[in-house]
C-alpha positions as MATLAB code, in Angstrom:
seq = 'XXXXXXXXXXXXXXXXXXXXXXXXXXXXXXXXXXXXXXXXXXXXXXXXXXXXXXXXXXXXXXXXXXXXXXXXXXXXXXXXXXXXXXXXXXXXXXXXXXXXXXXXXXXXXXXXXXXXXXXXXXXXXXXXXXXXXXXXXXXXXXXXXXXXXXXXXXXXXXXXXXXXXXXXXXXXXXXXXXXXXXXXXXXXXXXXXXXXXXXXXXXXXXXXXXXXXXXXXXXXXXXXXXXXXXXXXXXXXXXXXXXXXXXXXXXXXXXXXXXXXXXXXXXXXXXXXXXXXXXXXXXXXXXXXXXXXXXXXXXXXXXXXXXXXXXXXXXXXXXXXXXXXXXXXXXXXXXXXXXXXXXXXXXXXXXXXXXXXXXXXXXXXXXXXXXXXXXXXXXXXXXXXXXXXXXXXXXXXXXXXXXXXXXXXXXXXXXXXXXXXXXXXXXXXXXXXXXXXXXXXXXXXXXXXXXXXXXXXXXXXXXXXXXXXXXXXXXX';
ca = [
       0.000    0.000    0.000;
       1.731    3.296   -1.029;
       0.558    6.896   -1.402;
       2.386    8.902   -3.841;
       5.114    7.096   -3.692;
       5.457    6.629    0.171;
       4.591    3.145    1.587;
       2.394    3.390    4.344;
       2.009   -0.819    5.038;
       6.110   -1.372    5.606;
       7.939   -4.250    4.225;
       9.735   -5.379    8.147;
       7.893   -7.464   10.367;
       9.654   -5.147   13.098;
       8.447   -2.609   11.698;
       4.852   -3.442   11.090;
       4.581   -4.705   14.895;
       6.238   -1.723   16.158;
       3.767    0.480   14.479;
       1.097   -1.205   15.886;
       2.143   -1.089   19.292;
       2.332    2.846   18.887;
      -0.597    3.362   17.111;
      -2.209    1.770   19.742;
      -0.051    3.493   22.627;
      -1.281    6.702   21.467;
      -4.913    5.569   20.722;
      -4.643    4.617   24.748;
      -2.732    7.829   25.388;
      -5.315    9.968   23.580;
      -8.197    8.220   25.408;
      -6.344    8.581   29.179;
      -5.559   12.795   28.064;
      -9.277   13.299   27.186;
     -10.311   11.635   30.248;
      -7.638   13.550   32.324;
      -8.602   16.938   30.509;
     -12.556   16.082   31.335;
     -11.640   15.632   34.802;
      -9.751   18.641   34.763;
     -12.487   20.737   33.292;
     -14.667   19.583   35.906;
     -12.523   20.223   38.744;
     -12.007   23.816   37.142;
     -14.939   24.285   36.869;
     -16.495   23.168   40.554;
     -13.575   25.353   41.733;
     -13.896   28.283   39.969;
     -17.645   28.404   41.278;
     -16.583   27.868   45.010;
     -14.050   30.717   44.553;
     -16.905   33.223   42.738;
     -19.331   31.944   45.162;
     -17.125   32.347   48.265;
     -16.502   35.947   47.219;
     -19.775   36.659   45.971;
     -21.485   35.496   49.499;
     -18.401   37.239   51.810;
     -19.296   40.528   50.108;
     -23.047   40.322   50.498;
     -22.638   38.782   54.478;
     -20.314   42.031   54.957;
     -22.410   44.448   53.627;
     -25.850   42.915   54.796;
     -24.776   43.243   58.460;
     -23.618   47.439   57.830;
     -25.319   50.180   57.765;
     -27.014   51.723   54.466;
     -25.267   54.698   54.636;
     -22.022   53.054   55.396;
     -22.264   50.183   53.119;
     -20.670   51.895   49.730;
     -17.196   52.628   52.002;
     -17.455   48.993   52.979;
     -18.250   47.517   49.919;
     -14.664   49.659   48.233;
     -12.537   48.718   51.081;
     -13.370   45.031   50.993;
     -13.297   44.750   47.192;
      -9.658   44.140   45.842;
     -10.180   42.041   42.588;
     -10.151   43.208   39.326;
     -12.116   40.706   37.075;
     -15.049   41.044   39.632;
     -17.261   44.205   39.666;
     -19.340   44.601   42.494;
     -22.323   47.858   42.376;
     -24.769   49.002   44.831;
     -28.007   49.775   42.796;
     -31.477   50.548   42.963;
     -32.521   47.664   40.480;
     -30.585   44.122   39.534;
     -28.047   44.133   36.703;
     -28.924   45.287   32.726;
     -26.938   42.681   31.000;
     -27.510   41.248   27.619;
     -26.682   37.650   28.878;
     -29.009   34.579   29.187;
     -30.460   33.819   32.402;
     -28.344   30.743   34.260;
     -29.695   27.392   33.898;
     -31.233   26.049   37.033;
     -28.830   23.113   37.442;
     -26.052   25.649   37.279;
     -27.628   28.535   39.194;
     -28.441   25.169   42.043;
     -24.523   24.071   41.815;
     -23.658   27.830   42.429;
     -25.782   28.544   45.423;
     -24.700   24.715   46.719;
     -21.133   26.394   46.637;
     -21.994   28.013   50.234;
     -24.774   26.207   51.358;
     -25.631   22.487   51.045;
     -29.318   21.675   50.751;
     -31.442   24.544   51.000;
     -35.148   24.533   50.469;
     -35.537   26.270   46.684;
     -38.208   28.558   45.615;
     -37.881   29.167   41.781;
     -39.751   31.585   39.937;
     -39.426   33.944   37.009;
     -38.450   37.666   38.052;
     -40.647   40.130   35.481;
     -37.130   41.615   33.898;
     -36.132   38.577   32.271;
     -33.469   36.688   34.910;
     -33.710   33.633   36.614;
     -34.516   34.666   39.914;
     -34.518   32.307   43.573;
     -36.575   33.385   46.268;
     -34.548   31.541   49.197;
     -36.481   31.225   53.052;
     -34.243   31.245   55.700;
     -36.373   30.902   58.407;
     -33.848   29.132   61.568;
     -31.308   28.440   58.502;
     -27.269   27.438   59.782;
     -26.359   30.149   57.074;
     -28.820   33.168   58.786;
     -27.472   31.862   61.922;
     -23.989   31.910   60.753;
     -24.388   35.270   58.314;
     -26.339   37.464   60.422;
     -26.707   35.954   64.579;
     -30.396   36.119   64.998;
     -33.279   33.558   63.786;
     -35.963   34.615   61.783;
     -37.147   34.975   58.212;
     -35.554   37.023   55.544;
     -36.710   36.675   51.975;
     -33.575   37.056   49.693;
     -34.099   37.483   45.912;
     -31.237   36.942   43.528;
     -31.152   37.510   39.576;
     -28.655   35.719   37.672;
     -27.223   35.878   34.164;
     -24.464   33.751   32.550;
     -22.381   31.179   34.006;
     -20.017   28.742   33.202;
     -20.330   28.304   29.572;
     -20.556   31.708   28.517;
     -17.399   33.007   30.964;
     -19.425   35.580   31.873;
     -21.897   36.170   34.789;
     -23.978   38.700   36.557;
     -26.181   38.469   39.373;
     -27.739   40.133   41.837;
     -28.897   39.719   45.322;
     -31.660   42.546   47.359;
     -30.751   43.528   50.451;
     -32.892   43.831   53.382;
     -33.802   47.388   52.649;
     -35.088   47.030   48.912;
     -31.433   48.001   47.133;
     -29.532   45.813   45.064;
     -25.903   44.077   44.920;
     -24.683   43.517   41.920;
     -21.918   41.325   40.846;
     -19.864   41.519   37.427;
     -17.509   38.757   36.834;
     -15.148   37.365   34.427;
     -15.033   33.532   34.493;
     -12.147   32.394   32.490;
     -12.059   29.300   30.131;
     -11.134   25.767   31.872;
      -7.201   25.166   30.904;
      -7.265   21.639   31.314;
      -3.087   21.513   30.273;
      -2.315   24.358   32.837;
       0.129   22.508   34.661;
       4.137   23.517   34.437;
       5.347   19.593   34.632;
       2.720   18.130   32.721;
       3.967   18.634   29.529;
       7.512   17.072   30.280;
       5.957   14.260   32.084;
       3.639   13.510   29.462;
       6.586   13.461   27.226;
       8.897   11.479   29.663;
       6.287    8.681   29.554;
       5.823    8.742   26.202;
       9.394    8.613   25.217;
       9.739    5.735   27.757;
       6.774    3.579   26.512;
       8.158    4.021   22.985;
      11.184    3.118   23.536;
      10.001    0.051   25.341;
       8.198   -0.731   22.628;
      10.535   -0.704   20.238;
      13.808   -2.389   22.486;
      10.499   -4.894   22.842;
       9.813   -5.680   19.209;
      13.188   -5.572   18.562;
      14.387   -8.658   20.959;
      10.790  -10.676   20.075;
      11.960  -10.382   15.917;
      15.777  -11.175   16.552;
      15.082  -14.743   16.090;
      13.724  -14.248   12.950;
      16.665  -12.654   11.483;
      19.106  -14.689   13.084;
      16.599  -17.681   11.133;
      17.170  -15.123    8.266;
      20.817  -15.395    8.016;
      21.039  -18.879    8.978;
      19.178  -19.393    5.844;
      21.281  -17.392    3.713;
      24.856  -18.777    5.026;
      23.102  -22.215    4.305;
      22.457  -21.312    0.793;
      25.349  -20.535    0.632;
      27.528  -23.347    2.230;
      25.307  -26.164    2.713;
      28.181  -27.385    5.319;
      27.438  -23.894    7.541;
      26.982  -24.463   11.273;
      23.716  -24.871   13.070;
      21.656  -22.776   14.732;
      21.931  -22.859   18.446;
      17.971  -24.555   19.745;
      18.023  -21.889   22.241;
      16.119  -19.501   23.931;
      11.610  -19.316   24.317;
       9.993  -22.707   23.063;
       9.128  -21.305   19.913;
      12.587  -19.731   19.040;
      14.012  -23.420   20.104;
      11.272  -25.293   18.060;
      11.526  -23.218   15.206;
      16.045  -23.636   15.106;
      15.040  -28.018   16.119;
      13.183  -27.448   12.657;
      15.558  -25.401   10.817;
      18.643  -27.436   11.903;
      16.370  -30.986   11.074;
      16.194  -29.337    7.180;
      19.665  -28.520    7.179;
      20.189  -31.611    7.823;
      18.603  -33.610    5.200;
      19.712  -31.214    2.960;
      23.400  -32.285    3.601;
      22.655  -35.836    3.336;
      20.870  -35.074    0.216;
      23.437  -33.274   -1.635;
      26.131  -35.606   -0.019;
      24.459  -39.132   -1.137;
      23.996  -37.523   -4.874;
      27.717  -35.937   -5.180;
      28.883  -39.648   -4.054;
      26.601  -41.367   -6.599;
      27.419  -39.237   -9.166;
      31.710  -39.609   -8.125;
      31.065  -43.141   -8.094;
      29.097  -43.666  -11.883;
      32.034  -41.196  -13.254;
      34.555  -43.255  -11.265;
      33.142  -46.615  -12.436;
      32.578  -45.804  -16.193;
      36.239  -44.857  -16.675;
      37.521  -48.827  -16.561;
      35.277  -49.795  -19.483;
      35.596  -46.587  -21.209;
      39.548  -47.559  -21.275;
      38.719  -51.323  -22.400;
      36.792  -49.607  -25.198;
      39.074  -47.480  -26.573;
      41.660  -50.354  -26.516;
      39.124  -52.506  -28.128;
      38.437  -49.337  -30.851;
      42.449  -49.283  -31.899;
      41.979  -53.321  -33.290;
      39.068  -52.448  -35.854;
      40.062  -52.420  -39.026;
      37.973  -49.966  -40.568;
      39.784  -46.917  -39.775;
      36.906  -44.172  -40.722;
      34.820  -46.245  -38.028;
      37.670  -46.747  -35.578;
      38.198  -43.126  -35.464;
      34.744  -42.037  -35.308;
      34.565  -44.533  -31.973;
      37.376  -42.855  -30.538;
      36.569  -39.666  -30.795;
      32.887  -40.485  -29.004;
      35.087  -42.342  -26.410;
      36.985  -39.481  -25.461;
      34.631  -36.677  -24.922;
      32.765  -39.640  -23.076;
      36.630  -39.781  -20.835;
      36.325  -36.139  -20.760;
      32.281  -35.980  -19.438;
      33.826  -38.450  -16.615;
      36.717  -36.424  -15.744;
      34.604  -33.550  -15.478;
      31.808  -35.613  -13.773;
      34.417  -36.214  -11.068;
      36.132  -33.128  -10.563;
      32.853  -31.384   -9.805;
      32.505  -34.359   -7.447;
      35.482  -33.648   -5.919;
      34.775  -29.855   -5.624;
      31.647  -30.012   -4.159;
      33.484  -32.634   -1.267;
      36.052  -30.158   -0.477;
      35.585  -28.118    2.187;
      38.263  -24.978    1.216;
      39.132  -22.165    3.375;
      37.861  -18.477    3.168;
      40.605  -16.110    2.426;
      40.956  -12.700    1.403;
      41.713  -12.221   -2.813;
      42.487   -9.759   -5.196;
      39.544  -10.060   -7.961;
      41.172   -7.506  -10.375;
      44.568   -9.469  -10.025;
      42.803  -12.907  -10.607;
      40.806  -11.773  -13.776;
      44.443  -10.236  -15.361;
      46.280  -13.485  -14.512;
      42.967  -15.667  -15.887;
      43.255  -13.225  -19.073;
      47.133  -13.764  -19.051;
      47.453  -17.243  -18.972;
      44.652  -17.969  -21.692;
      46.390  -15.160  -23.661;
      49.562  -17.708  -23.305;
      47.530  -20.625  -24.127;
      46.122  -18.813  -27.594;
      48.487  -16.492  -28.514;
      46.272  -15.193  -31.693;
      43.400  -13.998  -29.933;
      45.876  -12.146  -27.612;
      44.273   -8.898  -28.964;
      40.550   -9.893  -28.233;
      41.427   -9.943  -24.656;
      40.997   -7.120  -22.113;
      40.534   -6.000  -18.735;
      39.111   -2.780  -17.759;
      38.441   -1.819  -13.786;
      40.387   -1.235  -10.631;
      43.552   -2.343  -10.368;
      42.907   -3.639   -7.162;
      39.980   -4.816   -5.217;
      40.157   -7.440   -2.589;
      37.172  -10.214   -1.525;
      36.726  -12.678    1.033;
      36.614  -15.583   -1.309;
      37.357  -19.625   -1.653;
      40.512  -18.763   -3.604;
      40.408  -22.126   -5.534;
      36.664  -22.601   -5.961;
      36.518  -18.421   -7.330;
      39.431  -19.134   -9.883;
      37.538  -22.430  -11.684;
      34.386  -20.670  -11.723;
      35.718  -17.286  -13.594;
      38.159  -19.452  -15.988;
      35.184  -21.797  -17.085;
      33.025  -18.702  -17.881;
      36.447  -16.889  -19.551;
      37.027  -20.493  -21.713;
      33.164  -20.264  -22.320;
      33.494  -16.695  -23.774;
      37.161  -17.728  -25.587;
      35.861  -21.182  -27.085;
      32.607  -20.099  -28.387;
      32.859  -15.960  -28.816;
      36.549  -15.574  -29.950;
      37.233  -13.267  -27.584;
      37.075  -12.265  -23.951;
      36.544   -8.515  -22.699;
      36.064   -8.570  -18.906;
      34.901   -5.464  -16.924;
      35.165   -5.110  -12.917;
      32.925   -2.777  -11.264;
      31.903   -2.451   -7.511;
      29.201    0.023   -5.970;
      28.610    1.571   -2.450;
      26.004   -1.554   -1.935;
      28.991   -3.664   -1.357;
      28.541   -5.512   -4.890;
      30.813   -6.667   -7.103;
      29.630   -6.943  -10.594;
      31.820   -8.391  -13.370;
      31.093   -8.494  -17.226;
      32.721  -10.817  -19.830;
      31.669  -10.438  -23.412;
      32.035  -12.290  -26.329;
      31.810  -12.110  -30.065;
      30.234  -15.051  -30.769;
      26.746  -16.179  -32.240;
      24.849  -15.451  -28.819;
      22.503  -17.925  -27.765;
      18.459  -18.363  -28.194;
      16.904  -16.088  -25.315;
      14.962  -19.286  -24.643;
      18.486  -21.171  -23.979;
      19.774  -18.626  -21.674;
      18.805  -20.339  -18.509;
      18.216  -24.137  -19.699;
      22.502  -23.374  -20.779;
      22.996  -24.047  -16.509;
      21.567  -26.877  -16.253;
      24.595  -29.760  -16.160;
      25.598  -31.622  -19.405;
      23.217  -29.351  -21.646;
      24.627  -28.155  -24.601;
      23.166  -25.445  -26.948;
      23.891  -27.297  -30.542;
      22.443  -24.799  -33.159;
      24.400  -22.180  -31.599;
      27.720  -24.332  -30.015;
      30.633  -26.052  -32.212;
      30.742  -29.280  -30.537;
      34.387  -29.600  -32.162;
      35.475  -27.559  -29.630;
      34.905  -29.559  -27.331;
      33.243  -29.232  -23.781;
      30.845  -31.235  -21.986;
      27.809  -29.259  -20.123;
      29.198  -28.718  -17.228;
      31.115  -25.456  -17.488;
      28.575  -23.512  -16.829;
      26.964  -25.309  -13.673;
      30.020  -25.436  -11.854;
      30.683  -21.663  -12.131;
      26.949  -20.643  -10.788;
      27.212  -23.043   -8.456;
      30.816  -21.757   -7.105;
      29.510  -17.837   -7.699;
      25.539  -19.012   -5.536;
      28.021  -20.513   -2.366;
      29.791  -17.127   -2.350;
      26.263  -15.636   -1.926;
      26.246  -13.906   -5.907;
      25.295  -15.422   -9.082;
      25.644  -15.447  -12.797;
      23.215  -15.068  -15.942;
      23.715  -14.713  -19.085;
      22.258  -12.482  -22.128;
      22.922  -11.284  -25.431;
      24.183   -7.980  -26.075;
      22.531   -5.618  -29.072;
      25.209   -4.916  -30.989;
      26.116   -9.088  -31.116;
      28.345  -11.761  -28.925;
      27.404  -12.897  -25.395;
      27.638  -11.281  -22.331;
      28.204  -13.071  -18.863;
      27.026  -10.923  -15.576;
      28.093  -12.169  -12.250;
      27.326  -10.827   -9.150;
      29.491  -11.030   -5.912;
      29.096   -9.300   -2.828;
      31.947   -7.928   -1.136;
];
């Protein structure tokens, strides 16, 4: 799944589990802060009122119990806060605000007094206005010393979710006390540690997650590269059975397959030594047989079958002998290797001295089975010699850590149908090969095969302008 260009589904199994487990960390983390910031609000919210209520009541208790004439020098020497206006009128407040709900206008006067007895009505200018009886109330008792029953009426506008309110409360001699305040927004996220704790936990459940996913998929890449190095090297070492049931089931498994695959490969290399070993005794009687015929157009004929049969056998049993030996890794020059290859078939055919070239670094060192690397590039350097006429070989490495090397040829090419079925072991192209010079099939097997245990490989295809070209890959 990509969008323009930018995969959104990745490729790693890490990766795909680690994204999970963070999409769904901040899916939880999302839920938790809205819960947290509802909370908050709430809290806000119920304390905001208690403070405005608090104040609000205070005010009214102070100027209640003073005299009329006295109560405007009161009311300025008690009042200190600016977003709270507080008026003596003759009526309750003009304000363009909606009346307070009753559940708020209830949660309000609850602030200061728990459980009053309500009398709700609807004031003729518009406000929602409580007629409260105090009659032997604690807050009468508390606010003013002396039982009895004084009807307060209050008008009130606003509230919570407009951040605005006014209200007003008549005093005992018909006046008003009005109240102007400014209630400010809830700020849920007002906190200064919150923000670096929230990001301290965040960075720490990450980074769990990820140390997590990383330790639960290091089996599979250690399975990975087990894999590879036995593609490679069929002889590589086992996997240790290890570690949580799974891990150790999965490597009893892998090691089980590696090891069938030995036996495999070991029972048909010693089948195949053995025919090639076993044919060459009547293949001699043969050709011993062949020199008493007296018909020497026949005799010759038979001889000349016989020994490219001798020469499928010897071939049969060096790659037998190949695939038994277990050779060293060592580190090799690959640009010195193809000029002494070059050089020494240059020696061999000194008229096609001219038709061979190298072109790349001068030097450029591998970790490589010396032996093993040498057979496979000389077969596919013969292969371009025998049936091209020629041999132009190109080095060239990349930042990947790939080595790729080119060898062209002038010959016919071969059928693009051919150019994989030429790999397979004693096939032999005929429309497009001279079978007088020689060869039996197996050239070209044993070089892939060499060039696939080094972890590279080689194909073939024709180039445009006519010939062969040979491409193997080897990383470095």
């Amino acid at each position: 799944m990509t969008l323009g260009g930018f995969r959104l589904w990745p490729r790693s199994l890490a990766t795909r589990t680690a994204l999970v487990l963070l999409t769904g960390l901040m899916l939880v983390q999302i839920a938790g802060l809205t819960i947290h910031a509802l909370d908050r609000i709430d809290m806000q919210q119920v304390a905001q009122t208690r403070e405005v209520a608090g104040q609000i009541f205070s005010l009214f208790r102070a100027v209640a119990a003073t005299p009329a004439d006295r109560r405007a020098e009161v009311l300025a020497a008690m009042h200190r806060n600016a977003r709270f206006a507080v008026v003596l009128s003759d009526a309750p407040p003009a304000t363009e605000l909606p009346p307070m709900p009753l559940s708020a206008l209830r949660r309000f006067w609850m602030a200061v007094e728990a459980g009053p007895l309500l009398h709700m009505d609807r004031s003729t200018g518009g406000g929602m206005q409580e007629r409260r009886s105090w009659a032997n109330s604690d807050f009468m008792r508390r606010n003013f010393g002396t039982p009895g029953v004084a009807p307060v009426d209050i008008v009130a506008h606003g509230g919570l979710q407009t951040h605005r309110m006014a209200m007003g409360i008549r005093l005992s001699d018909g006046s008003w006390l009005n109240f102007q305040a400014e209630l400010g927004p809830p700020r849920p996220w007002h906190s200064p540690t919150f923000m670096g704790a929230f990001g301290l936990m965040t960075a720490v459940a990450a980074g769990l997650t990820l140390w997590a996913v990383r330790r639960l998929t290091q089996p599979v890449r250690v399975l990975a590269a087990a894999a590879e190095a036995l593609g490679r090297d069929v002889n590589a070492p086992p996997l240790p059975e290890t570690g949580p049931e799974e891990v150790a089931t999965a490597a009893v498994a892998f090691n089980t397959m590696a090891r069938r695959i030995r036996r495999f490969v070991d029972d048909r290399t010693t089948l195949l030594t053995a025919i090639g070993h076993d044919l060459r005794t009547p293949i001699t009687r043969l050709k011993l047989r062949a020199e008493f015929m007296d018909d020497d157009d026949l005799r010759s004929k038979m001889l000349c079958d016989l020994e490219e049969l001798e020469a499928m056998v010897a071939a049969t049993l060096a790659f037998g002998r190949d695939a038994q030996t277990a050779e060293p890794v060592v580190s090799l020059d690959l640009a010195e290797l193809l000029r002494t290859i070059l050089d020494e078939a240059g020696d061999a055919r000194p008229q096609i001295a001219e038709r061979l070239a190298f072109e790349g670094p001068s030097h450029f060192t591998v970790r490589v089975r010396s032996l093993a690397m040498k057979r496979a590039l000389t077969n596919l350097v013969s292969n371009a010699i025998a049936y091209g006429g020629a041999a132009r070989v190109r080095l060239v490495t990349d930042a990947a850590g790939t080595a790729t090397i080119a060898i062209e040829d002038d010959g016919p090419g071969i059928p693009p149908e051919e150019l994989e079925r030429v790999f397979e072991p004693f096939y032999r192209v005929e429309s497009s090969r001279n079978r007088e010079t020689g060869g039996t099939g197996l050239g070209l097997p044993i070089a892939r095969d060499i060039l696939r245990a080094h972890g590279g490989d080689a194909v073939l295809a024709n180039r445009p302008s006519g010939g062969l070209v040979a491409k193997i890959t080897l990383p470095v």
